[in-house]
C-alpha positions as CSV (number, residue, x, y, z in Angstrom):
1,X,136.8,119.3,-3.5
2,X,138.8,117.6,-6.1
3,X,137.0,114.6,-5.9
4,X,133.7,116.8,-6.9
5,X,135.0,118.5,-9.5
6,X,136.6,115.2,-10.8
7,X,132.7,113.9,-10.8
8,X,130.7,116.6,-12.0
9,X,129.7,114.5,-14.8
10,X,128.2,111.8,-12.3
11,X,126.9,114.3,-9.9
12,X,125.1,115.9,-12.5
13,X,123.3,112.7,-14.2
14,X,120.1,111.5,-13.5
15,X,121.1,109.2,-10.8
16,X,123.4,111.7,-9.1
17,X,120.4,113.8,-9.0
18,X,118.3,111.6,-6.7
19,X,121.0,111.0,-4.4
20,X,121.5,114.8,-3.2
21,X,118.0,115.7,-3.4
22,X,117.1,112.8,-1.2
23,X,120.1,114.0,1.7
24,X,118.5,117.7,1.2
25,X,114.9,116.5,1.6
26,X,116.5,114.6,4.8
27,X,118.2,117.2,6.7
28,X,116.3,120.3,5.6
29,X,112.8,119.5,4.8
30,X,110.5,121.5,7.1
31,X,107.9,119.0,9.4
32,X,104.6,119.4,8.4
33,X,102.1,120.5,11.7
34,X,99.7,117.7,12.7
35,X,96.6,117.5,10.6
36,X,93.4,117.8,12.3
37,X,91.2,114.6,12.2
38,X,87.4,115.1,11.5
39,X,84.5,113.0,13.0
40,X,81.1,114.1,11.4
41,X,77.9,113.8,13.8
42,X,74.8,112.3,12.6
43,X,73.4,116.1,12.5
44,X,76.2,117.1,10.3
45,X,78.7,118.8,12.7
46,X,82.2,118.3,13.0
47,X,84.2,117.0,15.9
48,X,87.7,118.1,15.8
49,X,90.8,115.7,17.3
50,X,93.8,117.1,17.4
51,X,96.7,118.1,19.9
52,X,97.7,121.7,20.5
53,X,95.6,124.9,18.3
54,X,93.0,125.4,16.2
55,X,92.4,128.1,14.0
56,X,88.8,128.9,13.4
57,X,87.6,132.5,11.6
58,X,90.9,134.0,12.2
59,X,90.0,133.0,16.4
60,X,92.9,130.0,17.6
61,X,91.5,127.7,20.4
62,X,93.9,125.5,22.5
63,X,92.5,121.9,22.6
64,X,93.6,119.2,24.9
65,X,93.1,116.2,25.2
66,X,90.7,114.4,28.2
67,X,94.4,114.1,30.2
68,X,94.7,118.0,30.0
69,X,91.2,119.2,31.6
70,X,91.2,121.2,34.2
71,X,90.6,118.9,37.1
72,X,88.3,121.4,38.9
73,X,86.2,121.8,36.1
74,X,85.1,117.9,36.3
75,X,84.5,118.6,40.0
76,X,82.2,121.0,39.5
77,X,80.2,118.8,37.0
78,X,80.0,116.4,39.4
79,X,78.8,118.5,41.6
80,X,76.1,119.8,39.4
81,X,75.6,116.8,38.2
82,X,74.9,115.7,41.5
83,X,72.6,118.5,42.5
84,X,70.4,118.1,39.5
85,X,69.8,114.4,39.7
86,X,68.6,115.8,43.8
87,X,65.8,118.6,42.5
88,X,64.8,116.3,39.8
89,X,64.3,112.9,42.1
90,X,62.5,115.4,44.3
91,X,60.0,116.7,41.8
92,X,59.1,112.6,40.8
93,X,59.0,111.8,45.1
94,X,57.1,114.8,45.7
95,X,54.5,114.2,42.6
96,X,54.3,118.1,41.7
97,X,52.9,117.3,38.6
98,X,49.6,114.9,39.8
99,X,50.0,117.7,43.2
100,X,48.8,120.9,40.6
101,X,46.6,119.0,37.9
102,X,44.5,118.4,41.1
103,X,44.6,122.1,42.1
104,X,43.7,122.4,38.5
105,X,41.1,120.3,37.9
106,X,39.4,120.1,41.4
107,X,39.9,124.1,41.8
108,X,40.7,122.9,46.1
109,X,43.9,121.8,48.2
110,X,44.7,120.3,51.1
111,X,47.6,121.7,53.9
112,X,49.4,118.5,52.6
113,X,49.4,119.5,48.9
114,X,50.1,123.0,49.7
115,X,53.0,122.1,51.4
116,X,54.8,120.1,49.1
117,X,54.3,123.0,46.7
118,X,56.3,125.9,49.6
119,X,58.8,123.4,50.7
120,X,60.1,122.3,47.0
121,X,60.0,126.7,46.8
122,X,62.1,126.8,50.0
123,X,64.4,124.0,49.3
124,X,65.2,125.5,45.5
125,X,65.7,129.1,46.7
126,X,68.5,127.7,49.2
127,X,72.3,128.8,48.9
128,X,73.6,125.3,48.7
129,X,70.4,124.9,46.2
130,X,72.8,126.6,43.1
131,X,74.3,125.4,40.2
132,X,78.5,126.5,39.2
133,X,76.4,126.9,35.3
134,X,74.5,129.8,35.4
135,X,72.5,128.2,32.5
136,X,71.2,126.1,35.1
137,X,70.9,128.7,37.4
138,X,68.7,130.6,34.5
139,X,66.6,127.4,34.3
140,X,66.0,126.7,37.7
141,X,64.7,130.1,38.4
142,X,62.2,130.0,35.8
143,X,61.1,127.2,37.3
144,X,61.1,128.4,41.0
145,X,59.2,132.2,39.5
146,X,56.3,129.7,38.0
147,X,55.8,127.9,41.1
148,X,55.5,131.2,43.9
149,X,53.5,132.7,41.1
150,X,50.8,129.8,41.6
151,X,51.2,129.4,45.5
152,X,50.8,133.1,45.9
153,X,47.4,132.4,44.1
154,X,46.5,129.9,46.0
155,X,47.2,131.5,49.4
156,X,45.3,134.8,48.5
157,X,42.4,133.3,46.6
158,X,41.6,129.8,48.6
159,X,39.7,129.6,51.7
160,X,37.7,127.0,54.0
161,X,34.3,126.5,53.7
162,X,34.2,126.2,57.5
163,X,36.8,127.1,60.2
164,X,39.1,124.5,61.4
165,X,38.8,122.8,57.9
166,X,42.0,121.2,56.3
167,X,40.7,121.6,52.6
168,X,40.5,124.8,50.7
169,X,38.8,126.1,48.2
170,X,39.0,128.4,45.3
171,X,36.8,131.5,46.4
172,X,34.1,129.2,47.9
173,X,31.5,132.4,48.1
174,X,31.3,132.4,44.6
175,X,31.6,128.1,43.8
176,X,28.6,127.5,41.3
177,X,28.5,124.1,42.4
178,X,26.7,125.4,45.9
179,X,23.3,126.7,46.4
180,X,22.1,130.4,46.2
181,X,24.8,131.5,43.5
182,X,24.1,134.2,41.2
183,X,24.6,135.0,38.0
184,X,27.5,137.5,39.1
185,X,28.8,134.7,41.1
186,X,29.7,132.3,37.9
187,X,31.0,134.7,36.3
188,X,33.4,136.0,39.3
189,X,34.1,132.1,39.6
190,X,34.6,131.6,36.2
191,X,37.3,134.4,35.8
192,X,39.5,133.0,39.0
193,X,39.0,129.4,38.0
194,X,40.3,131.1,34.3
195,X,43.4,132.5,36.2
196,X,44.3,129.4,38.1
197,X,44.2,127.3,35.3
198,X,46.8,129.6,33.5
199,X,48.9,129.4,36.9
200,X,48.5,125.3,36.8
201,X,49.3,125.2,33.1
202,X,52.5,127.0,33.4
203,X,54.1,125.6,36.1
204,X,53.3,121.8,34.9
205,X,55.1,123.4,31.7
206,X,58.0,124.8,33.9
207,X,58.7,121.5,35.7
208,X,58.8,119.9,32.5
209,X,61.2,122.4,30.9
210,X,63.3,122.2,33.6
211,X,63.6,118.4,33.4
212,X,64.5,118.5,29.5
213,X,66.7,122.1,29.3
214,X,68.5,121.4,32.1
215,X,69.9,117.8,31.4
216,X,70.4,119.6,27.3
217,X,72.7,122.2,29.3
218,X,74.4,119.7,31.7
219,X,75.4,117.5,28.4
């Protein structure tokens, strides 16, 4: 104590100055929180990198790093992951799309086309055939609804032109392309062909959907 009061004089000059306020600024000074680091996207988003919260709107979100995820979580995108790249392959081995743009187009099916058309049905509508993202789910179904909405028009509007045929046709008592139609006939044709053709059309659109939403979900 003496000693200090001896040296006011030097404690007080410029240089003594410096000295305390650099021991205070070591022992007290209050560590600053880590400071978020930005990446901006090419569409102008933000990704944030940081350890521990993040205050956004008044809402704070926990964010870890990859070390921190919940371990299930990746196993059930794998698992999705997994069950998409199934459906999709089987949609390409299958060859839905060429499958209905014939129905379309030719306005007949054979028992092979029609099949490929009720077992991808069957195989989608399975219980092992679901997704842990309902998103998918969402997608899927939309998909599945487009394709039992065609088939069902197929099965109660196609029939052979003789028994024991494998090929059928779209109401072959009114088809303008055979003898003896009528008038009334076209125009009945006409108006089923018109229907089908909005069936075909939106489940080509539905498979193709499914291919491009789904993979937008999944990543």
């Amino acid at each position: 104590m003496n000693y200090i009061i001896s040296n006011l004089d030097w404690i007080f000059s410029g240089a003594g100055l410096v000295i305390v306020g650099g021991i205070y600024r070591f022992f007290f000074k209050k560590k600053n929180p880590p400071i978020p680091q930005y990446i901006k996207n090419q569409n102008g988003s933000k990704n944030i990198q940081t350890d521990g919260a993040v205050t956004v709107n008044n809402n704070t979100t926990n964010i870890f790093n990859g070390n921190d995820k919940n371990p299930q979580n990746g196993k059930r995108f794998e698992m999705d992951e997994r069950l998409l790249e199934s459906i999709i392959e089987r949609i390409e081995s299958e060859s839905l799309l060429q499958v209905i743009e014939s129905v379309h187009t030719s306005c007949s099916y054979n028992i092979e086309e029609s099949k490929k058309l009720t077992d991808f049905i069957d195989f989608s509508r399975k219980p092992t055939t679901k997704y842990f993202n309902d998103e998918l789910n969402t997608v899927l179904d939309q998909l599945i609804n487009s394709l039992n909405e065609l088939s069902t028009f197929m099965t109660l509007n196609f029939f052979t032109r003789r028994a024991g045929r494998k090929d059928f046709y779209l109401r072959p008592d009114f088809d303008i392309d055979l003898e003896g139609r009528t008038e009334e006939d076209m125009i009945l044709f006409h108006k089923y062909q018109e229907k089908l053709g909005g069936f075909c059309l939106k489940a080509m659109e539905s498979i193709n959907e499914y291919a491009y939403k789904s993979k937008l979900v999944l990543y």
